[in-house]
N, C-alpha and C positions, 0 to 999 in steps of 0.2 A: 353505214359510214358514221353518221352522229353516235350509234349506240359504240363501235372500236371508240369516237374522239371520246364518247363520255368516260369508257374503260379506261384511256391513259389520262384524261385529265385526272379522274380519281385517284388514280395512283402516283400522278404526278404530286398532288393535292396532299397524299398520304407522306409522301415520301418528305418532301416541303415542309411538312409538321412535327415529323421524325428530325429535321434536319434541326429545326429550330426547339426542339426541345432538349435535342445534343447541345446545342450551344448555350441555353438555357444553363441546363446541368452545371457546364462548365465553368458559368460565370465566377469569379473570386470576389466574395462578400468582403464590406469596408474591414481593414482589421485595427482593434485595439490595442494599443503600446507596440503595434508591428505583430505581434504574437493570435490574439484569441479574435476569430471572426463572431461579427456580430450577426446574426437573421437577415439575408440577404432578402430583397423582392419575392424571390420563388423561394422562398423557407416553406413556407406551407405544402407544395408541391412535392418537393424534396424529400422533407418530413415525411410525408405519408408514404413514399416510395419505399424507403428505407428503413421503416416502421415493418409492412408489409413481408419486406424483404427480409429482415433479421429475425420477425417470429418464425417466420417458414425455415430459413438456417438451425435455428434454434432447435425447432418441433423437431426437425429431421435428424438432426447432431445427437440430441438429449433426451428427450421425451422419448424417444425408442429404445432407452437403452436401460434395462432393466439392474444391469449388473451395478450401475451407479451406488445402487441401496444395497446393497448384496453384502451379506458379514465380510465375505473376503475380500470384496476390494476396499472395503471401509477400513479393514485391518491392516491391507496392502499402503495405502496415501497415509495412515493417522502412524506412522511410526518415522525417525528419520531413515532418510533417503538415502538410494546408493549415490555418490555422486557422478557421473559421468567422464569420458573421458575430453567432453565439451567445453574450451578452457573457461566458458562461462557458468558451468551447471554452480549450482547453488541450491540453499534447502536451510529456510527460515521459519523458526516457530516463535513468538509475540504473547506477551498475555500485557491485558491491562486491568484496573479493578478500583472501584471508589467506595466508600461508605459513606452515610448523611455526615456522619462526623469530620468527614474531610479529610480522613487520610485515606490514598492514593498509593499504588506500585503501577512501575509500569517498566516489565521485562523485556529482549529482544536478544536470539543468538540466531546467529546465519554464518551457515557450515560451507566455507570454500573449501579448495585443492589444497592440496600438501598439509592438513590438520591446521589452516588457517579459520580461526573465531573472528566473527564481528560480533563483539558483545558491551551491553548495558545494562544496567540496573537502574533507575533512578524509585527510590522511597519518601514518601510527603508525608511528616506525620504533623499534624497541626501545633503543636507543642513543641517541637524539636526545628522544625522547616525541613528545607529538601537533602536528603544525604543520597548519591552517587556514587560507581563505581571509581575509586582512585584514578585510575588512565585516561577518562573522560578531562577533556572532550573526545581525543583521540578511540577508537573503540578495536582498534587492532588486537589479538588476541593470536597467541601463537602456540599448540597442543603438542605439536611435533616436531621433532629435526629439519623436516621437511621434505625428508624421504619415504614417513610414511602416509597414508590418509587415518583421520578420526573418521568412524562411523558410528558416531554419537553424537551430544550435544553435552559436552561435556569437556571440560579442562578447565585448567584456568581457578577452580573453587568453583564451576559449575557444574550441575548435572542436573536437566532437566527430561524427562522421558516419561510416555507413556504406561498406567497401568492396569488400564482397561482401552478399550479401541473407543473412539468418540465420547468416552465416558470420564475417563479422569485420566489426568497426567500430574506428575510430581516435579514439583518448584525447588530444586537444593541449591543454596549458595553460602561458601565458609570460606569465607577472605573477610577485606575490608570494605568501608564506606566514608567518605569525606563528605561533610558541608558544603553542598554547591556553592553558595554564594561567598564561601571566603577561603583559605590558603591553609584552614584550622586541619587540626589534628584528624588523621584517620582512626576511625572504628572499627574492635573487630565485630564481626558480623554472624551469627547462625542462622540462618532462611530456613526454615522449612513448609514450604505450603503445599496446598494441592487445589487443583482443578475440578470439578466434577459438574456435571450437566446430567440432565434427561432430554433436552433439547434437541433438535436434527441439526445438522450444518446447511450453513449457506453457501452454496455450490456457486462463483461469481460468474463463471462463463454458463452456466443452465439457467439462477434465479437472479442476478440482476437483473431490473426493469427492461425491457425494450424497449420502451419510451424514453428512457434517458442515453438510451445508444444512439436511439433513430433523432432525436435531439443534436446529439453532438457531430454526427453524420452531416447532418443535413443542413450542419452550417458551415460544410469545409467545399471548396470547389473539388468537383469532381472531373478531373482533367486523367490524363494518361497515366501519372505516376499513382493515381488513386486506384485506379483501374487495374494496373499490376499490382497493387499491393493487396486486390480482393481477390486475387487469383491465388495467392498465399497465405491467407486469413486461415483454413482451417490446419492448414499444416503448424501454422503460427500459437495456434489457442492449443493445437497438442502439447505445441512445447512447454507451457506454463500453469500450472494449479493450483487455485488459490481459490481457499475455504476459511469459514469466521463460522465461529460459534460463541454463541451466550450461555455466560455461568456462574457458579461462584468460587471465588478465592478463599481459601482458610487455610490457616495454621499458626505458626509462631515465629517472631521475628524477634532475637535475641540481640543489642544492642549497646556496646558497652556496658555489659551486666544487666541491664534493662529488659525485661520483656514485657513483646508485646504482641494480644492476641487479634490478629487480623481477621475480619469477616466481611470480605467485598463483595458486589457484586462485580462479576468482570467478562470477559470477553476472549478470545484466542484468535488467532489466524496461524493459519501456518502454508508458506506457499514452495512452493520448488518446481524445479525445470532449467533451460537453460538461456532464456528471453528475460533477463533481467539485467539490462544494462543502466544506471542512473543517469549517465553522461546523456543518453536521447532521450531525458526527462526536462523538460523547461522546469517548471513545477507541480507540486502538490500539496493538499489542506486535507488534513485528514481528520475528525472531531469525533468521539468519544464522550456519550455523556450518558449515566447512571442516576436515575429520578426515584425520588424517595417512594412511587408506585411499585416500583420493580419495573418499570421499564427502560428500556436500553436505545441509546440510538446512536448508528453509524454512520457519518456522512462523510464524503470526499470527493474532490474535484479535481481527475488529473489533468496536465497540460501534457501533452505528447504529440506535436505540430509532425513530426516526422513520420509518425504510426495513423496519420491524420483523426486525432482525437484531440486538438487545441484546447477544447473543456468541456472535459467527460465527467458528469457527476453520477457517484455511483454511493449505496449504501442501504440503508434500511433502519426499520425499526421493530423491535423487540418486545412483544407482549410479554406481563410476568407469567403467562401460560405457556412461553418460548415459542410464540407462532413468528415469523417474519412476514413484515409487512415491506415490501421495496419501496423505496420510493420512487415516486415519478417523474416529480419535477423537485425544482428548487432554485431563487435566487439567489444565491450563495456565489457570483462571479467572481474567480480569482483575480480578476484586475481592481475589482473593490476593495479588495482584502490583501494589504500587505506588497502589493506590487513592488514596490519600490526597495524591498528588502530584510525590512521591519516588520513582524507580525502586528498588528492591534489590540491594546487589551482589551477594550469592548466588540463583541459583533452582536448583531440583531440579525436574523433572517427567517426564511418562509421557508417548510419544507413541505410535501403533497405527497400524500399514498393514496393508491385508490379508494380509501375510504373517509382518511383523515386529514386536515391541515393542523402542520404543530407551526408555530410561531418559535423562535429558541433567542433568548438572551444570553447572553456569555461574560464573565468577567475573572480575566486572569489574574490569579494568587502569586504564584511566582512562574519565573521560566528560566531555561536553561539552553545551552546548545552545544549541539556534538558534531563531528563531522565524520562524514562518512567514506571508503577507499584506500587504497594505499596510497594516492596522492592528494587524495580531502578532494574531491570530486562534486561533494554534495556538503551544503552546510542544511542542516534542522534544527528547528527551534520547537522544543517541546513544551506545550502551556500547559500549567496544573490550575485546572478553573473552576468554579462555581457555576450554575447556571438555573434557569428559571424555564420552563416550557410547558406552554399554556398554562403557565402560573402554579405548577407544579417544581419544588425547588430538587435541583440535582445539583453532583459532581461532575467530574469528566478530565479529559486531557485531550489537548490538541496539538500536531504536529503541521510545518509548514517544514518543508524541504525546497531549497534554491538551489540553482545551478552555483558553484562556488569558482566563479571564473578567474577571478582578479586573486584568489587566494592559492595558498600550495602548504602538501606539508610542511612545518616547519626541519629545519635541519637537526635540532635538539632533539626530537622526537624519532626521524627517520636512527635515530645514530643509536637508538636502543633496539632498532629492529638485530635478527637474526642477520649472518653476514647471506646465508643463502639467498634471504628473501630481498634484500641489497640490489643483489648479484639480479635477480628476474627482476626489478623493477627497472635496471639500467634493459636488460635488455624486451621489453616490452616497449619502451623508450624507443630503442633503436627499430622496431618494428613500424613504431609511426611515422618514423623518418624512413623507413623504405628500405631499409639497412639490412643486409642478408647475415643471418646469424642463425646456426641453430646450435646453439650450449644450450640452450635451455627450453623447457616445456612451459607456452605463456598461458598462462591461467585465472589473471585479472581481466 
């Protein structure tokens, strides 16, 4: 009889700690400006759980899978992308690039439906200041009627494409470029650069840290909606891929008769899939800096309260031997920096990889901003900065993207669009309003 009472006490006992550890779990940590939770009581608990839990995800997802490194699928991801019939699919390739001397480019084209470009340019040459893509702020870009799709990265005076697989890509751009900071005359402009690395890629869903996942994890409450949403997690990281690689920028950039020969070091990303929505982005910090070592470092902090990721800091850095080292941690909180709407031209912060702590100073030269969407969805502020780490002097560029709430395209602008692209923006419109309409295929 005592030994059956001791068996259910014990499992009474069990069950009891199970119960209070679900509630534990559950608890919702204080939050800051409403948005980013701070380290609840049981962060530590949490952490480790999560921690635990995401390298075994990981191991299993990645580490098994050999065709990752394989020529043809490297060949297959490093070229642009078919687009989908997903009216979100999308397919963006980025390059950035500094030298000691302080001139700076920093490229971006992202290929939507119907031959629609989202494209920038912005060039920093010490002596001249910042010259941009005429259309900016705006970065709408339109390649086709809108009947048919580009399967390029190209229109517009751009053509940018690979001409080896992870090895080099070619940088063309033949139009204009205006003085950011005043209303002055446009430039015509020749680009011609190239890309080229020996480096591997940074594969973000296999080599970002686990400790900076199980971090951002383990400070969001873990209630039901969480819990559904980790039932759909790997279906979710299929849909999106997104790889960075360090390199170097060269060639010539022809300039109102001017040339000039550029040798950066720089950076690529190129991501695609069809999980790319800005609208369930609170924000992001993204930082870019190039040290007279050759080394490189990436940092970023997303806010995504909805994908429960409120601040995920993700990135690495870059030996001039091309090893990546991820980072692990880092104080860098987005509510310290810029909350209010306003980037900062100073930051100071701590960054930690498993072997190093770099200290980083920052001090912005000039900035600029664009927005992003067919209805400015997203405003970014792009900083061209100096920087110091561990007392080592760099360049760099940093990007802060905001939710652009209170703002909307202006009508001056929308009125140069194509009449098609008009026509789907009215009815995408009437889709949010519940409106039954099909004339058209929605694709934003």
């Amino acid at each position: 009889m005592y030994l059956v009472a001791g068996i259910f006490g014990g499992i009474a006992a069990l069950l009891l700690f199970a119960a209070l550890i679900i509630v534990v779990l559950r608890l919702k940590s204080q939050l800051i400006f409403d948005i980013y939770p701070a380290k609840g009581l049981f962060y530590q608990l949490k952490y480790v759980i999560a921690l635990v839990l995401v390298r075994r995800l990981r191991h299993r997802v990645y580490h098994t899978k050999d065709e990752l490194n394989s020529p043809e699928y490297l060949a297959q991801i490093d070229r642009p992308q078919s687009l989908s019939d997903n009216p979100q699919s999308y397919d963006v390739v980025s390059f950035m690039g500094a030298n000691g001397r302080g001139e700076k480019l920093f490229l971006t084209l992202e290929r939507r439906r119907r031959g629609v470009l989202k494209a920038c340019i912005y060039l920093y040459l010490p002596e001249l200041g910042l010259y941009c893509t005429p259309k900016l702020p705006d970065m709408l870009h339109f390649t086709t009627d809108g009947t048919r799709e580009n399967d390029e990265f190209k229109g517009c005076g751009f053509h940018v494409y690979p001409e080896s697989s992870m090895r080099e890509w070619r940088i063309r751009y033949e139009g204009e470029l205006r003085p950011e900071s005043t209303t002055g005359k446009c430039l015509s402009v020749h680009m011609n650069l190239q890309f080229t690395t020996q480096a591997p890629f940074f594969y973000h869903n296999r080599d970002l840290s686990s400790a900076v996942i199980a971090d951002s994890v383990a400070r969001e409450a873990w209630n039901d909606a969480f819990y559904n949403l980790l039932k759909h997690v790997p279906e979710m990281v299929e849909k999106r891929t997104h790889y960075e690689q360090s390199g170097r920028l060269t060639g010539e950039v022809q300039l109102a008769g001017r040339s000039f020969e550029l040798q950066l070091s720089g950076f690529r990303d190129h991501s695609f899939g069809t999980e790319r929505c800005l609208s369930n982005i609170n924000r992001y910090v993204y930082v870019a800096l190039f040290l007279s070592d050759g080394t490189s470092l990436m940092i970023g902090n997303l806010s995504q309260p909805s994908f429960f990721l409120s601040s995920l800091k993700v990135g690495y850095v870059c030996t001039l031997e091309g090893v990546y080292e991820p980072i692990t941690s880092c104080n860098f909180e987005l509510y310290s920096y810029g909350e209010k709407g306003t980037p900062p031209r100073h930051k100071n912060f701590i960054v930690k990889t498993a072997k190093t702590k770099y200290f980083v100073q920052i001090e912005e030269q000039q900035s600029s901003v664009r927005y992003v969407g067919a209805d400015w969805v997203a405003k970014i502020y792009n900083q061209f900065v100096a920087c110091t780490v561990n007392g080592i002097k760099g360049q760099g560029i940093t990007e802060y993207l905001y939710r652009n709430k209170d703002g909307e395209r202006p009508e001056a602008v929308n009125a140069t669009d194509p009449e098609w692209f008009r026509r789907v923006k009215s009815f995408e419109r009437s889709l949010s309003k519940c409106e039954e309409d099909e004339s058209e295929v929605f694709f934003f």
